[in-house]
C-alpha positions in Angstrom: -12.0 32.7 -41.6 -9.6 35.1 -39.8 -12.0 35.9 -36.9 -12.9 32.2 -36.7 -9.4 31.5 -36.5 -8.9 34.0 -33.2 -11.7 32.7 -31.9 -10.2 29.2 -32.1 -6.6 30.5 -30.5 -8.2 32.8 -27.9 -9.9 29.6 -27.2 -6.9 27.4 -26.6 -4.8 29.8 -25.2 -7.7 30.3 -22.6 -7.5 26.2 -22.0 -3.9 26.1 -21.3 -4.7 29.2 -19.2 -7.6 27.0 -16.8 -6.4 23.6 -17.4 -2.5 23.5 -17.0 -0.6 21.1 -19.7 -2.8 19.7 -21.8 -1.7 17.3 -24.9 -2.1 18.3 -28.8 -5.0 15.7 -29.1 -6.4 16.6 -26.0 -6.6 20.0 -27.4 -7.9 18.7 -30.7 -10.6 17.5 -29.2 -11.8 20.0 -27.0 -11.4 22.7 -29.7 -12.9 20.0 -32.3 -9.8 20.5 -34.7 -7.3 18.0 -36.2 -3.9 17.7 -34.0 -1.9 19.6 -37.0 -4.4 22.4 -36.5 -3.2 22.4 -32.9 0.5 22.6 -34.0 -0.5 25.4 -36.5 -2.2 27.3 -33.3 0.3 26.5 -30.9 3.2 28.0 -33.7 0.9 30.7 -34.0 0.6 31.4 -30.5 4.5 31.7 -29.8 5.1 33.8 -32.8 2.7 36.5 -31.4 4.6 36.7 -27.9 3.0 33.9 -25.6 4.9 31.7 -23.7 3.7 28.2 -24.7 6.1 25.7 -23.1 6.6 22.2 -25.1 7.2 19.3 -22.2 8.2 16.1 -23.7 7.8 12.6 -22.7 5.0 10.2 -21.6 3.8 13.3 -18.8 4.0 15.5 -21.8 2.1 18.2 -23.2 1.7 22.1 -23.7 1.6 24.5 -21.0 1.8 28.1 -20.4 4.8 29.4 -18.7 4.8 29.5 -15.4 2.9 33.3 -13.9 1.5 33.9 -17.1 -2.2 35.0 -17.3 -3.7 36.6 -19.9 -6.6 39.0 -19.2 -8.6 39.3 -22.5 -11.1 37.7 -20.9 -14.3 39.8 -22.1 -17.7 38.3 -23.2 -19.2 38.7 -26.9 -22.7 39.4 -26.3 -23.6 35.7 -28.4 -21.1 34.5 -25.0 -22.9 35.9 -22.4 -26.5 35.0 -23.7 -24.6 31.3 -23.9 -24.1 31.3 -20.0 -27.5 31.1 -19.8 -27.4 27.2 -20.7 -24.5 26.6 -19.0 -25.8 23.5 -17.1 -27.5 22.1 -20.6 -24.8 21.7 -23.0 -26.9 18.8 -25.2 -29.3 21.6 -26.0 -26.2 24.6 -26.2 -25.3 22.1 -29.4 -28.8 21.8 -30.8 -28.7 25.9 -30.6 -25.7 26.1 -32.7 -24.1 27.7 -29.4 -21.8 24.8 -28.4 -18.6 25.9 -29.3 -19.7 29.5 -28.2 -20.3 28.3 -24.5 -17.4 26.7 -24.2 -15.5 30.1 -25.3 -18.0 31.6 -22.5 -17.1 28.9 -20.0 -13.2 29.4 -20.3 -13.2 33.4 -20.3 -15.1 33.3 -17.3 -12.7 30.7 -15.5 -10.3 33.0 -16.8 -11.5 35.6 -14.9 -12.2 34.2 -11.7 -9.6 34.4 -8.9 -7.8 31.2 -8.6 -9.7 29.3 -5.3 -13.2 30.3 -7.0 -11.5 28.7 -10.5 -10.7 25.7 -8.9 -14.2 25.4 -7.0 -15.9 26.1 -10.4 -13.7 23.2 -11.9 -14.7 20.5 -9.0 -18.0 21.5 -9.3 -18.2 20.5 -13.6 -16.2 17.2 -12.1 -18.5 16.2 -9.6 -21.8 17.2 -11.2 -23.6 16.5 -15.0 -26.8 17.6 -16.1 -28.2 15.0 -18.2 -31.9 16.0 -19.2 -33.0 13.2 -22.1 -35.7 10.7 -21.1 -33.8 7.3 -20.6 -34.4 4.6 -24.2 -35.7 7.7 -25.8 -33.8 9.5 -29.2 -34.0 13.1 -29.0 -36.2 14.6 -31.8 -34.6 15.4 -35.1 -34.5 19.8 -35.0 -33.2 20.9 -38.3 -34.4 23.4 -38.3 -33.8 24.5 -34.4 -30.8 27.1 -35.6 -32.6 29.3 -37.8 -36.0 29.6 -35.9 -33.5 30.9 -32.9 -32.2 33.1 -34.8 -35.2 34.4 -36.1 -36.4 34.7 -32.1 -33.2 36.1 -31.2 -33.6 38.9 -34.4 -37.9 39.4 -34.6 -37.8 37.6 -38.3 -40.8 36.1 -40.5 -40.5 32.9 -40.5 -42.3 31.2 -43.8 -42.8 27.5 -42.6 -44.2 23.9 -44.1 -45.6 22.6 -40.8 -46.5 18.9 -40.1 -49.9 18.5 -38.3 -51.5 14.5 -37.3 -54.2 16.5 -39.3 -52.2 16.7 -42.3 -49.0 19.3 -43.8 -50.2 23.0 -43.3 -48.3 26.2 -44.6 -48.1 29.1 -42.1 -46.4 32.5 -41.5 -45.0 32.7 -38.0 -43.8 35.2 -35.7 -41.6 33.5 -33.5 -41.9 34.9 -30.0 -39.4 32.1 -27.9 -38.2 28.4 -27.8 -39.1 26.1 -25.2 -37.4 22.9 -24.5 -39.7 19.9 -22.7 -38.6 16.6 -21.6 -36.1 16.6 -24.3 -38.8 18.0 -27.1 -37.9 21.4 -28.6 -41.0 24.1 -29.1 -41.6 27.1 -31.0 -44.1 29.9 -29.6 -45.0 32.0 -32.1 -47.9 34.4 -33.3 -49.7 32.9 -36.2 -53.3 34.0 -37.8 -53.5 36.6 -34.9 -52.9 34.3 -32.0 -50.4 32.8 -30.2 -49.6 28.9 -30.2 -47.4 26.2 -30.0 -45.6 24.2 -32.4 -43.0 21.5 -32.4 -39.8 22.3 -34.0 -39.2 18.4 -35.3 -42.6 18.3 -37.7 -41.2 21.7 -39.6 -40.5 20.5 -43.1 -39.1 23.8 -44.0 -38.4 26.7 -42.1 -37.4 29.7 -44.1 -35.9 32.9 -41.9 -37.3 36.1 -44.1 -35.2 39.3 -44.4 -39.1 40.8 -43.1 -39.3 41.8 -39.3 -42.4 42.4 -36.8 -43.0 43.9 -33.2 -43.1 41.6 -30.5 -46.2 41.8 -28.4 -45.4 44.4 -25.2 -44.9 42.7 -22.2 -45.2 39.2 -23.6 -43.3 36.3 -21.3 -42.7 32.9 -22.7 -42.4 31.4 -19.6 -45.8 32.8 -18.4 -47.7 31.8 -21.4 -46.4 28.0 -21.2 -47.1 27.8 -17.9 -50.8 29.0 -18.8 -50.8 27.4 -21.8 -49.6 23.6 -19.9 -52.3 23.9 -17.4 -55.1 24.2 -20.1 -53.4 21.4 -22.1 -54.1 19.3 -18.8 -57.4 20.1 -18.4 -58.0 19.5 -21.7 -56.4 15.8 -21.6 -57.5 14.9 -18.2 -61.8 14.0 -19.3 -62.3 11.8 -16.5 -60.9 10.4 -13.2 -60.4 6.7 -12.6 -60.8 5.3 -9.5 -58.3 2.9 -8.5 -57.4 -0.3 -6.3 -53.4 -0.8 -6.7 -50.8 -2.9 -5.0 -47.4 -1.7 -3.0 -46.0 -2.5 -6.1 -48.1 -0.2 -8.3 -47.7 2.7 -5.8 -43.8 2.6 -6.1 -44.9 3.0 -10.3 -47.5 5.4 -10.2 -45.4 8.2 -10.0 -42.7 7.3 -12.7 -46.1 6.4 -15.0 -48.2 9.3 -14.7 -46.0 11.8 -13.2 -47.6 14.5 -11.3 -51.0 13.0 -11.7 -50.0 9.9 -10.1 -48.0 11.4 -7.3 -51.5 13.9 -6.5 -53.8 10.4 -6.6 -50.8 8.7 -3.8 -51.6 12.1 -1.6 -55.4 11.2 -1.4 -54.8 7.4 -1.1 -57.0 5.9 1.6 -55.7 3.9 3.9 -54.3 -0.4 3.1 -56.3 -3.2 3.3 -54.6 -6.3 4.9 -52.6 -7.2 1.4 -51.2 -3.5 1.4 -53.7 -2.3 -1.3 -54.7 1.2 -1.6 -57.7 3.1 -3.4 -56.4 6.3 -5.0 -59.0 8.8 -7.7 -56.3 9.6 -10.9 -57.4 11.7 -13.7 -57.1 10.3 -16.9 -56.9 11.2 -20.5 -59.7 10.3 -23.3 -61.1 6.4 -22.6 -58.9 4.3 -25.6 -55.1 6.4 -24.5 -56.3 5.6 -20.7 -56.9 1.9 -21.0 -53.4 1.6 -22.9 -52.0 3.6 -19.8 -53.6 1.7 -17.1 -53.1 -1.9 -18.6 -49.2 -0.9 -18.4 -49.7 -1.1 -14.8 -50.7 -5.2 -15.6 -51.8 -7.3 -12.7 -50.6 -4.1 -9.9 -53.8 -2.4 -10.3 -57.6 -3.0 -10.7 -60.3 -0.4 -12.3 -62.9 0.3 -10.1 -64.4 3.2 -11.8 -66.4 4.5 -13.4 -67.9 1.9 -14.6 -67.6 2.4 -18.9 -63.8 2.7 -17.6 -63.7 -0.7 -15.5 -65.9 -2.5 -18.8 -63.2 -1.2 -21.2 -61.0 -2.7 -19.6 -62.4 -5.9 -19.1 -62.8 -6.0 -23.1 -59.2 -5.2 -23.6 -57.9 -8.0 -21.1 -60.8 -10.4 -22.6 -59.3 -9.5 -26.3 -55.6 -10.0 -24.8 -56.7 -13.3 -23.3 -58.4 -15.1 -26.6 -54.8 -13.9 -28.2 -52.5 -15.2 -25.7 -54.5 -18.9 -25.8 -55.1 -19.0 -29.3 -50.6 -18.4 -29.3 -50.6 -21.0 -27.3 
């Protein structure tokens, strides 16, 4: 409690430090403490020698006394690593490391000479990072803490995983985290080989006191990289060829991503209404018929030609529903 406490004042004495006057429940709430917390620190503060100055009135607040700069600005190792995710502060949090980067953040601040301070500081005004998908809730990651820390330290981790398949029971050696479009991963070594699982179907995750040796030389960023491209072989089973409108080419790309942006590249060229014909690979038959009927009346199936008929079932099903509605 006593080195949390510190912590917390080294914190807010580093605030006043980078920020000028700041009010007790603006403190509160960048420390994430009630406002008699803050009056407890602040007391604390002056009684140990630093000159925190009480304004009063509407323009209120704390500040430090004017000159004074304190120099304890050193890194804890947990700090530094931090930095790392310094424009991703959503997943800091989900890391446990939130209040730890902010720590980071100011000591750093602290550090800087005064014009590169105040650049840093228009910079984190001027520019946010926000990496969620839009109408999407981020996956639920219990469990994201621990299998960090057992990354972080080489520990067993003994977990209940949930497969489409059914619930499985495995012993993982967790080699790195990977966070994609707002979906947290483990990679870890399992039965002898390395694979991928997401962090939000763990039911349990339990961090063992038992360590092991990381494969020499092994990269997480290489592996996913490898490990993406065969996933997109593996999804993409056939190419569609395609006859879409101007509208359909503005939505291709937001759609299909980088698949639909490749098919735009090799578009031929418009008929007289502004249609083009574009080849798109495409995942197994049923997942791309639900994908290209959300392109509606933009786009028309040309082949092949057990593509074009299952889609003509699809919007002959969707037709007898609509009139029997009516």
């Amino acid at each position: 409690m006593a080195a949390m406490r510190a912590d917390r004042l080294l914190s807010l004495l580093l605030l006043l430090q980078n920020r000028g006057r700041m009010t007790a429940p603006e403190l509160a709430t960048e420390l994430e403490v009630s406002v008699r917390t803050v009056y407890r620190d602040i007391e604390a503060l002056g009684a140990s020698g630093i000159p925190v100055r009480a304004d009063r009135g509407p323009a209120g607040g704390y500040r430090l006394m004017e000159g004074y700069r304190t120099r304890l600005t050193g890194l804890t190792d947990a700090e530094a690593g931090a930095l790392f995710l310094a424009g991703a502060p959503g997943p800091a949090r989900d890391l446990g490391l939130g209040a730890v980067l902010a720590t980071a953040q100011l000591k750093l601040l602290a550090a800087l000479p005064a014009e590169l301070a105040e650049r840093t500081s228009r910079i984190r005004d001027r520019f946010h990072l926000d990496a969620p998908a839009w109408f999407r809730d981020a996956d639920p990651v219990t469990h994201l803490a621990a299998v960090a820390r057992a990354v972080w330290e080489q520990r067993v981790v003994r977990a209940h995983y949930r497969r489409w398949r059914g619930e499985v029971h495995r012993e993982l050696h967790p080699l790195g985290i990977v966070l994609k479009a707002d979906i947290w991963y483990v990679v870890a070594l399992a039965d002898g080989a390395v694979r991928t699982y997401r962090i939000s179907r763990l039911v349990t995750a339990e961090v063992t006191d038992e360590t092991f040796e990381r494969p020499a030389g092994f990269d997480v960023a290489a592996y996913w990289e490898e490990s993406s491209r065969r996933l997109e072989s593996a999804l993409h089973q056939e190419t569609a060829r395609l006859r879409i409108s101007p509208v359909a080419q503005r939505l291709l790309p937001v759609q299909f991503g980088t698949a639909g942006t490749r098919a735009l590249e090799s578009a031929g060229p418009p008929d007289d209404e502004g249609w083009v014909r574009v080849d798109m690979p495409v995942e197994a038959r049923p997942v791309a018929v639900g994908d290209l009927l959300r392109l509606g009346a933009e786009a028309e199936v040309l082949g092949p030609p057990e593509l074009r008929q299952a889609m003509a079932d699809a919007v002959a099903v969707l037709a007898r529903r609509y009139a029997a509605a009516s």
